[in-house]
Structure formats: C-alpha cells, structure tokens
C-alpha positions in Angstrom: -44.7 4.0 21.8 -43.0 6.0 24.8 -41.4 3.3 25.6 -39.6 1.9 22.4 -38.5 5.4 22.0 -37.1 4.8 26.0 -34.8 1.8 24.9 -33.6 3.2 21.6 -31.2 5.8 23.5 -29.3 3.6 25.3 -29.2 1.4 22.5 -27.8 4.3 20.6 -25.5 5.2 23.1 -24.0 1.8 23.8 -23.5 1.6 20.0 -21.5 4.8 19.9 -20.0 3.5 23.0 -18.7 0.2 21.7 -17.8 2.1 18.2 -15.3 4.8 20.6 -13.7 1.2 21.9 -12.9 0.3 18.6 -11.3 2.5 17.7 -9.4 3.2 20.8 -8.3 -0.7 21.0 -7.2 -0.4 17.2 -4.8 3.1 18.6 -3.7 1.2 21.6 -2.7 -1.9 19.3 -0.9 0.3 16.8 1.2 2.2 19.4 2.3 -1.3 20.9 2.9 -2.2 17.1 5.0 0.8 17.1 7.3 0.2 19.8 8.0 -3.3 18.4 8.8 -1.6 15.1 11.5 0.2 16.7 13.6 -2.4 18.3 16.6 -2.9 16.7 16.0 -6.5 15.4 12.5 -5.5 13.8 14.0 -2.0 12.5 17.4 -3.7 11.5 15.2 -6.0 8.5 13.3 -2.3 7.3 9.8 -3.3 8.5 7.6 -0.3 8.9 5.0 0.0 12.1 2.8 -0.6 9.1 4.2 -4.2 8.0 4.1 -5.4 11.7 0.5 -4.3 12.9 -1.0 -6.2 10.5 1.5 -9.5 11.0 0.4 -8.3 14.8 -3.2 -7.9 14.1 -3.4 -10.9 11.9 -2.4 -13.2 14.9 -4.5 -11.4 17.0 -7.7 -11.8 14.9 -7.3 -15.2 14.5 -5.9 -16.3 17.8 -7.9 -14.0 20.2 -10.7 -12.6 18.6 -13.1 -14.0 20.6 -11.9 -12.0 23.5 -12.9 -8.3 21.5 -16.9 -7.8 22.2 -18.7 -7.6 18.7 -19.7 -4.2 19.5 -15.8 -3.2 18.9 -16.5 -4.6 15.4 -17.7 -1.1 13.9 -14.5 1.1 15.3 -12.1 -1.5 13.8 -14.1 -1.4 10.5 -13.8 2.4 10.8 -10.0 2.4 11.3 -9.8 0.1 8.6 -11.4 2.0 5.8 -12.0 5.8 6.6 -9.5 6.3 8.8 -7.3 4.8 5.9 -8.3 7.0 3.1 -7.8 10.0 5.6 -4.1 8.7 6.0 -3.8 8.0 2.3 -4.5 11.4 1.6 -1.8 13.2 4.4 0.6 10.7 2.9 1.1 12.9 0.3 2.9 15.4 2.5 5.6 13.3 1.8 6.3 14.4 -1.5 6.9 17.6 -3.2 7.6 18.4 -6.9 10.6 20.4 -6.1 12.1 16.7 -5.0 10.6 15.3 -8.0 12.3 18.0 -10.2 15.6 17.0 -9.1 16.3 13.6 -11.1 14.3 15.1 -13.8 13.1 13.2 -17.2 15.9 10.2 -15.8 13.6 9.5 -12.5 10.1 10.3 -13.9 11.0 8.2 -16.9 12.2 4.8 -14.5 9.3 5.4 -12.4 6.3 5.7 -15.4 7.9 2.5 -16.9 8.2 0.6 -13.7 4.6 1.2 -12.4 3.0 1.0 -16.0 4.9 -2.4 -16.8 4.6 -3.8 -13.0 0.8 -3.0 -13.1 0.3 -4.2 -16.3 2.5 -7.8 -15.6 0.9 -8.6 -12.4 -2.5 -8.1 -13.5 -2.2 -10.4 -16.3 0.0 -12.9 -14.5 -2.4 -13.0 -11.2 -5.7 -13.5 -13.4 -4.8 -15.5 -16.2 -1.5 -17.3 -14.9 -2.4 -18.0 -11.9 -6.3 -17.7 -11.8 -6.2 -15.6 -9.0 -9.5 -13.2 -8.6 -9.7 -9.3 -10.1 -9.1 -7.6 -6.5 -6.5 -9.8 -5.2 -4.3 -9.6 -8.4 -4.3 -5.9 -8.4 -3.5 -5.6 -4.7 -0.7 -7.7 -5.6 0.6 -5.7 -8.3 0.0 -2.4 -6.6 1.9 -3.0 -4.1 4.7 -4.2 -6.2 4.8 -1.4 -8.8 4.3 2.1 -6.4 4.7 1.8 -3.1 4.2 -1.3 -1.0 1.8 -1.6 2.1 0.1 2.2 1.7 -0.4 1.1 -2.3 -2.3 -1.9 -1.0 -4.2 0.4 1.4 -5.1 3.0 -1.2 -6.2 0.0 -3.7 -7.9 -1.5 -1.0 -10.1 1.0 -0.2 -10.7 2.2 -3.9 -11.4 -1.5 -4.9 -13.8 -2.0 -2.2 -12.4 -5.5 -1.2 -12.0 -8.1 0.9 -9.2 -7.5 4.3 -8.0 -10.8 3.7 -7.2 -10.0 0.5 -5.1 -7.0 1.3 -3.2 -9.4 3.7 -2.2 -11.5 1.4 -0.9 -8.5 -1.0 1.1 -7.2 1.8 2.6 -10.4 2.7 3.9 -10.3 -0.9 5.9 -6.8 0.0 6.9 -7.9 3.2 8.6 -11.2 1.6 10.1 -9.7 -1.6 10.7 -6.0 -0.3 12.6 -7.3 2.4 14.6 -9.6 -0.1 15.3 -6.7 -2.4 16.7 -4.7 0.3 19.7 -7.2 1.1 19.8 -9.2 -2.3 20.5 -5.3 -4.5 23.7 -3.9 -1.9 25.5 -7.7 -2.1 24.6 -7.7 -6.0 26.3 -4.4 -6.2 29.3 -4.7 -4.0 29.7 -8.4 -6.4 30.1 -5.9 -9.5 26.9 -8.2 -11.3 24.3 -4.7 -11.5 27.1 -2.6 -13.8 25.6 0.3 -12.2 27.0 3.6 -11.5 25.9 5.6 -8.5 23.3 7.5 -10.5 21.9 4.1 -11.8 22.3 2.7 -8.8 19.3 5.1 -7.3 17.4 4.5 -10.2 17.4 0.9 -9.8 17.0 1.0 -6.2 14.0 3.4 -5.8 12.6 2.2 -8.8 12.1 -1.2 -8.1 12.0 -2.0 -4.6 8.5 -2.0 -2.5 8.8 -0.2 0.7 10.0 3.6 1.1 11.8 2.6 4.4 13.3 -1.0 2.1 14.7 1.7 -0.6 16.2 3.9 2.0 17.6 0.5 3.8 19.2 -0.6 0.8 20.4 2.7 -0.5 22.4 3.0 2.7 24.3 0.4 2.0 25.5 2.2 -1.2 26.5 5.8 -0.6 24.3 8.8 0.5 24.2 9.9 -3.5 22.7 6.9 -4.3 20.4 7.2 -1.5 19.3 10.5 -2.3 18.7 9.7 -6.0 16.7 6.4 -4.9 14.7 7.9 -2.1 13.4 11.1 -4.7 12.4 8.1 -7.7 10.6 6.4 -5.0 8.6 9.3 -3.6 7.9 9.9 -7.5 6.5 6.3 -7.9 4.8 7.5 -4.5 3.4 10.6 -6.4 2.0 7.8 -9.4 -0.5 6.5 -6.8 -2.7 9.7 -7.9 -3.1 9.4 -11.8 -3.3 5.2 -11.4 -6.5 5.3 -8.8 -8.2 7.7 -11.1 -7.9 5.4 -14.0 -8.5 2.6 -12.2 -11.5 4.6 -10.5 -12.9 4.9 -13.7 -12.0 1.6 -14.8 -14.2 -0.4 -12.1 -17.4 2.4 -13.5 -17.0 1.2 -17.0 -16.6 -2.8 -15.9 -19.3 -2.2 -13.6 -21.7 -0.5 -16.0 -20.9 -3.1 -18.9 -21.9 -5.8 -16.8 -25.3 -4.7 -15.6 -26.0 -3.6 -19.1 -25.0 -7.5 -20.4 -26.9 -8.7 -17.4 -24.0 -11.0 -17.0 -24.8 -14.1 -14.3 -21.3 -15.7 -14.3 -19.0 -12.7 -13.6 -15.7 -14.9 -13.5 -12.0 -13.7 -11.2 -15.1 -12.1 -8.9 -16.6 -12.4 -5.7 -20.9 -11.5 -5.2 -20.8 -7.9 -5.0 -17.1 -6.8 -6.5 -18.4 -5.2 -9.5 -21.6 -3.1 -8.3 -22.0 0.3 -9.6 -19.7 2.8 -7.8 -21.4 6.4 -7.0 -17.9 8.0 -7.0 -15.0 7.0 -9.8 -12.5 9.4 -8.8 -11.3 8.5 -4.9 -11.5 11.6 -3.3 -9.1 10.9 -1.0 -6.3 10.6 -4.0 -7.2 14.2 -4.9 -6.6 14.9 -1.0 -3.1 13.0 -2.0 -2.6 15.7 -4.5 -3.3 18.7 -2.9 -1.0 17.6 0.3 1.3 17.1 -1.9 0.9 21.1 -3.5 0.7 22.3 0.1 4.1 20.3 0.7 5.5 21.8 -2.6 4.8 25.6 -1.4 6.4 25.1 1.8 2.7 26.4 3.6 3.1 24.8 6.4 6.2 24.9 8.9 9.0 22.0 8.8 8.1 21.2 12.7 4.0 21.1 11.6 4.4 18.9 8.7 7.2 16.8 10.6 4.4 16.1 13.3 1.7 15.4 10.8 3.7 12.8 9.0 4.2 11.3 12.2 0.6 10.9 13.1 -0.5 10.1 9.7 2.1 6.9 10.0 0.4 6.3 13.1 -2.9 6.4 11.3 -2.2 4.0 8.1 -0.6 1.5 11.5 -4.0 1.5 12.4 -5.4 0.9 9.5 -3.1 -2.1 8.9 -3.5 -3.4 12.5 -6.9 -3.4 11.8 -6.9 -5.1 8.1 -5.0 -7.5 10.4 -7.6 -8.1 12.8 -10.3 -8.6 10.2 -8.2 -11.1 8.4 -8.9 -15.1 8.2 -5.5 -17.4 7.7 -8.3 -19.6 6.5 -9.2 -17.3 3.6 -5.5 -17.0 2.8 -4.8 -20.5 2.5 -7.3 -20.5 -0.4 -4.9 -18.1 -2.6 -1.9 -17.8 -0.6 0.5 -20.0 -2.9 -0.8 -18.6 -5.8 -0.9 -15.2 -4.7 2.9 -15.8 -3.6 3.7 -17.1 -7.2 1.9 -13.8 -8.8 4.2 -11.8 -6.1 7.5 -13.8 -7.2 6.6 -13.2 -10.8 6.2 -9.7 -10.4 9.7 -10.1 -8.4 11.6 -11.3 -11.2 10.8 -8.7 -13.2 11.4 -5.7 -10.9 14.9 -7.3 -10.8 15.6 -8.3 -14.3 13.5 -5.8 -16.0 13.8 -2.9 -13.5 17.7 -3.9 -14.8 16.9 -3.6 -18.0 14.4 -0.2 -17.9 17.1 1.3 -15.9 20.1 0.6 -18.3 17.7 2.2 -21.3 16.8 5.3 -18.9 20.9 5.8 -18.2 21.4 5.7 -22.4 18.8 7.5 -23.6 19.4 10.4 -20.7 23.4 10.4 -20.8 
C-alpha cells in the first residue's frame, strides 16, 4: 500500500511536469509565430500572429509531431481551449460603446444585418447545400459574419468541437479575408461600389473577416473611411456576445430534444456533439462583456490596457498555434472542398449583399 502511494508522486509530478512543457512549447511557438507575422511580406498580405500559428502549427502537427513527447499533449490541449476562452474574454477590451456610439443607428444597423444574414446563409448553405456537419458549418459562418479567426475560436470552444474543424473554418477567412482586402480598394478606385466615404466604411467593416483585413483595406481609402470601418467592425466584434448566448442556449434545447426522442441516427453530427451541456451561457462571453464595460469607463490606464491587448493577442496565437498542432490534413481533406464552397458562398454574399445591405443602411439613414 506504502508503496503504490510511493510511485503515485512522481507520477503526479512528471504529469504536471510534462503539462508546464506544454504549455511553454505552445508560448515559445507563438512568439516565433509572432516574429514571422511581422515581416514585411507576411504583414504586407494582413495576416494576424493568429492566421499564421495555426498555418505554422498545422505543418508542425502533421510533419513533426512525433518529435513532441505525449506528455506535452495536455499543455497544448490547455492552450487550445482554456487558455482561449481566457483570451476570448480580454478581447473585449478592444471595444467600447463610446466607439460604437459614434456611427450610431447607420453602423449598428450594417452590422445586425450582416451577422444575422451571414449566420443564417452559411448555416443553411453548409448543412443542406453542401452536407457539411452542424459544427463545421457554423465555424464557417462565424467566422465569416463577426470576426474571423477569434469568432472561430469563441465558437469553437462554445461548440465543443473538433480542432480540425476550426482549421478548416479559419482557412476559409484566411482565403476570402485576404481577397476582400485587395479585391474592395481596386473595386472602389474602378468607380463599380458607388460608394461614398461613409459607405465605403460601412461596406468595408461590415463585410470583411479580419479586424487587421478591414483596417488593411480601409487604408487604402482614406483615414475617414478607415475610421468609420474599423468602429462597424469592432461593433460586429461586440455581436460575438448576444450570438454565443443564443447559440449557448440553442445546443441545450437541441441537446435536450434529442435525449428526450432517444434519437439513434443524429444526422450533420459526430458521437458526442450534442450531449447535454451543464452551462448554456459561455461564461467567458460575459467576461467579453464586462471587458468591454471596464474599456467603456476608461478604469484602467491607456498604457495598462495597451499591454493587456498585447498579451491577450499573444494568448489567442497560442491558442491557434495550438488548434494547429492538434489538427489532421487528413481530416481536412474529408470536408475541405466542401467547406471551401460553404466559405465562397458565404463570400459572394458578403460582397453582393453586404453591397446591397449597405446601400439600404445609406437610404434609410440619409
């Protein structure tokens, strides 16, 4: 008996030990991540440190995975779910409603319609188009409709699913966002968007994926248009909150209804997707919310939430890098194409109906 009790602490220990290496492999990946984000080449196309670590920890994972001991496994499972919600949460010192405030009715109006209609499109056109499973059609749409890569995160985590999954959503932003960002400048030097400089911010933070692909973009415009664009994005930012609850509560009801049918062939699913949740409101959206508050009443001092922001970007790196490492190619050659074509879909419409949402907000405001 003494001596089981003699072999379970180092057992313990080496556990906590290989969990600490994790974690601190995952940081060391995302700072090298973040140094390749900021040469010019990579920064010049708008990819965020978040974009690249999981492109880096994707080829990693399936590369040279065999080199990471499995007792790493639990730290990058770590970084790739709580250390996520945690970041989710500080991301809302990004926003405050006195920025919100300033487009008014014109950019709560573009955004509501935009995430509401984008949600709504790519959910339908991932599951029944293009028979793609519950989790990986939201991702998809999600990160299309508020705010690319963190969306996908926050989703992810809420939705309980699969990395691969999240990789394959991400690849969508990476592909289209990127598009967006030099396809909307040319379209509107060419005179074809008929936009003015106050529709041109709607239409730009509206509609494209990435924060750091609308302020890209923007740039190319004038720095009205980029302020306009960069306050509706932060504002589709802000819709993350409400859209988790519902969805939150959303996944209880599905859940519940199909214990209580005792349903045995639970189609667009995998084993396990629709198990009764303990929580239906993510806590860490709430935590999204109040950050938000404390960045509205200016508590904290410019240089403090400065350096937060900084290491919360830092944190959701990790938590891509670490998606990445947990990824299969394998698994994303199962959906990829059709996860592409529910991506592309959802593209044309942020283009020609972000367009057209945009030219009714304009009217209806003027």
């Amino acid at each position: 008996m003494s001596t089981a009790h003699v072999h379970a602490v180092p057992s313990n220990a080496s556990s906590t030990r290989g969990h600490l290496n994790g974690i601190l492999f995952v940081a060391l990946f995302a700072a090298a991540v973040t140094r390749i984000a900021q040469l010019p080449a990579i920064a010049g196309l708008g990819l965020s440190p978040l974009i690249v670590g999981i492109v880096g920890g994707a080829i990693y994972g399936n590369a040279l995975r065999d080199g990471m001991p499995d007792s790493w496994a639990a730290g990058v499972n770590f970084s790739a779910r709580r250390l996520l919600r945690i970041a989710v949460a500080f991301f809302g010192l990004r926003v405050s409603l006195q920025e919100i405030a300033q487009v008014g009715l014109p950019g709560l109006t573009e955004s509501v319609l935009v995430v509401v209609s984008t949600l709504v499109i790519g959910t339908w056109a991932g599951m029944k188009l293009m028979k793609l499973d519950r989790d990986t059609a939201l991702l998809t749409a999600a990160g299309s409709a508020i705010c690319g890569a963190a969306a996908v995160l926050a989703f992810e985590s809420t939705l309980q699913s699969k990395p691969h999954k999240s990789a394959m959503a991400v690849g969508s932003v990476v592909l289209f966002g990127t598009l967006s960002m030099f396809l909307y400048p040319a379209l509107y030097r060419a005179g074809w968007l008929h936009l003015d400089t106050l529709g041109a911010g709607l239409f730009f933070g509206g509609t494209i994926h990435e924060v750091a692909q609308v302020v890209g973009a923007a740039a190319n415009v004038s720095p009205e248009a980029t302020h306009v664009a960069t306050i509706v994005k932060m504002t589709r930012v802000m819709l993350l909150v409400p859209v988790l609850l519902v969805i939150g509560i959303w996944l209880n009801r599905s859940a519940r209804g199909l214990n209580g049918a005792n349903s045995t062939n639970s189609a667009n699913s995998e084993p396990g997707t629709h198990a009764a949740r303990k929580l239906a409101v993510p806590w860490f959206a709430l935590g999204f919310l109040a950050m938000v508050v404390v960045n509205s009443l200016h508590i904290l001092p410019a240089p403090a939430t400065q350096t937060i922001n900084t290491l919360d970007t830092f944190a959701l790196t990790m938590a891509m890098t670490a998606l990445g490492i947990e990824t299969r190619i394998s698994q994303i050659r199962q959906a990829g194409p059709r996860a592409l074509t529910t991506g592309l879909i959802l593209y044309v419409w942020l283009t020609v109906g972000g367009l057209g949402i945009t030219w009714a907000v304009e009217r209806l405001f003027a």
